[in-house]
C-alpha positions in Angstrom: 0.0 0.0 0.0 2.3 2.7 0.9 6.0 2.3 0.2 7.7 2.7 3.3 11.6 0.9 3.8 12.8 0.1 7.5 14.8 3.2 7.0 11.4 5.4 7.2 9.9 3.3 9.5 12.9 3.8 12.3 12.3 7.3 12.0 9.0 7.4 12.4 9.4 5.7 16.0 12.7 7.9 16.7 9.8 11.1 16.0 6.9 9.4 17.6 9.3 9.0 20.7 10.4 12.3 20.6 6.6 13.9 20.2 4.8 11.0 22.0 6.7 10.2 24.8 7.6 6.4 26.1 4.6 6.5 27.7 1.6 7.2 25.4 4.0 5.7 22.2 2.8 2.1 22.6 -1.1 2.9 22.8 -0.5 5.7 19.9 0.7 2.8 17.5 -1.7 0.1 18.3 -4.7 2.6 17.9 -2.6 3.6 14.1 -2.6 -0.4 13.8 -6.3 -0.4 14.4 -7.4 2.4 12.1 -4.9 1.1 9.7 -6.8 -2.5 9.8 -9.8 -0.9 9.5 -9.3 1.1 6.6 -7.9 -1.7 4.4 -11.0 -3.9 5.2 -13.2 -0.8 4.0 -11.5 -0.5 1.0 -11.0 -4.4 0.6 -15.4 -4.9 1.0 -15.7 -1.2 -1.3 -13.3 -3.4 -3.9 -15.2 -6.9 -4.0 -18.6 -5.6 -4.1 -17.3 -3.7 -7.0 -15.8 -6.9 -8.7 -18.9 -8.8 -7.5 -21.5 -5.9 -9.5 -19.1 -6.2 -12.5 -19.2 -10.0 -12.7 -23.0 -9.9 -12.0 -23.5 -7.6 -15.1 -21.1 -9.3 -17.5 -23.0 -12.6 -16.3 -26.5 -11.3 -16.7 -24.8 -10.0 -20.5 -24.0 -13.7 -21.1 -27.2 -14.8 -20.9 -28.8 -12.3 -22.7 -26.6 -13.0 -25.5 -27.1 -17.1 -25.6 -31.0 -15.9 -25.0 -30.5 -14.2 -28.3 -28.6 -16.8 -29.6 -31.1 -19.6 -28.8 -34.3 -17.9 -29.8 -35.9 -17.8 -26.7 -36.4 -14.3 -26.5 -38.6 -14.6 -29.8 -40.6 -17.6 -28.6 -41.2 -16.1 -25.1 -42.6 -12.6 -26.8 -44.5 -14.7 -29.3 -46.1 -16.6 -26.6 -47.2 -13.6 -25.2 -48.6 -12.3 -27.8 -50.9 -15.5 -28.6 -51.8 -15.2 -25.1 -53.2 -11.8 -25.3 -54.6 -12.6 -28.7 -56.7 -15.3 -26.9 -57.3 -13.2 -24.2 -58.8 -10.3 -25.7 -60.8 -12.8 -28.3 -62.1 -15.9 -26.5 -63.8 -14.4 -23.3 -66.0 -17.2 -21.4 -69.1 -17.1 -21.1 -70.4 -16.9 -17.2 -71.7 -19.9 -15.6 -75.6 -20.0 -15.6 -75.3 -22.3 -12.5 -74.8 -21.0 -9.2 -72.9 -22.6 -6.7 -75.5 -24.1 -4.5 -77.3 -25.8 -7.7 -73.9 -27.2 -8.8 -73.0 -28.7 -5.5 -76.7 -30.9 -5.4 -76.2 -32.0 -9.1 -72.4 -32.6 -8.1 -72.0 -36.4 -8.4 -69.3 -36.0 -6.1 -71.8 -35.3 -2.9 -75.2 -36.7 -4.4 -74.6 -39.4 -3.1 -74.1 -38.0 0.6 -75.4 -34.5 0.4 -74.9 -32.7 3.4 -77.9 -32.2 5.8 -77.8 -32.0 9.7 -79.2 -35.8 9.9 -75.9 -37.0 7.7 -73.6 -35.0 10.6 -71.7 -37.0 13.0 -72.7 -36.4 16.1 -70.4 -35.0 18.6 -68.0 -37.2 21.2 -69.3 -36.8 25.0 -66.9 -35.2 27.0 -64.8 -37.1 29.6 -62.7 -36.3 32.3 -60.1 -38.4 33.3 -60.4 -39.1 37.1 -58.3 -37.4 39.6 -56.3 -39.2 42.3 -57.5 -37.9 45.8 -55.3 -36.0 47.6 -53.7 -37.2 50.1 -54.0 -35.7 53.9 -50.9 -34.8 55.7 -49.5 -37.4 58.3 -49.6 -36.3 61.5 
């Protein structure tokens, strides 16, 4: 990142020795490690999310191109242009039954149709019994 030799890096602690001080000199360079550390993993996630949205579009690219290649992109507009053709000329015509008359002639349930006499009739309830307690010895 930077080009710094041992040379510049000796004088940077003879300085930061001379400014600093023995005493705040140790906790001066780990919080410069720190921010260093930080920066580069800033600039390290900035840099793969960049490579990550170039590769996306040079992917998404691809597959337009073999799309194009392929003919799908014709079949897949074609098909939607039949299907608004049929929409917009075969409209259906509303049932004339309504529901309740289609569910007696349903073969399905004309066998059983559903009145209150064919309805199960409900479990009685039970209780399991509870143990007595028992009374304190004395």
């Amino acid at each position: 990142m930077f080009d710094i030799g041992f040379f510049e890096l000796v004088l940077l602690g003879i300085v930061g020795l001379l400014v600093l001080g023995p005493e705040r000199l140790p906790h001066a360079i780990r919080m410069g490690s720190a921010y260093m550390g930080k920066i580069r993993r800033a600039v390290m996630n900035v840099r793969e999310e960049f490579e990550r949205e170039v590769n996306m579009q040079e992917i998404q690219q691809r597959i337009k191109q073999q799309m194009d290649e392929s003919g799908i992109t014709e079949a897949h507009k074609s098909l939607q242009d039949l299907k608004s053709g049929v929409e917009s000329q075969h409209i259906l015509p509303p049932d004339p039954k309504p529901a309740a008359a289609k569910a007696e002639t349903d073969p399905d349930t004309a066998h059983n149709p559903t009145r209150p006499e064919n309805e199960a009739e409900p479990l009685p309830e039970t209780t399991p019994p509870r143990p007595d307690k028992e009374s304190p010895k004395a």
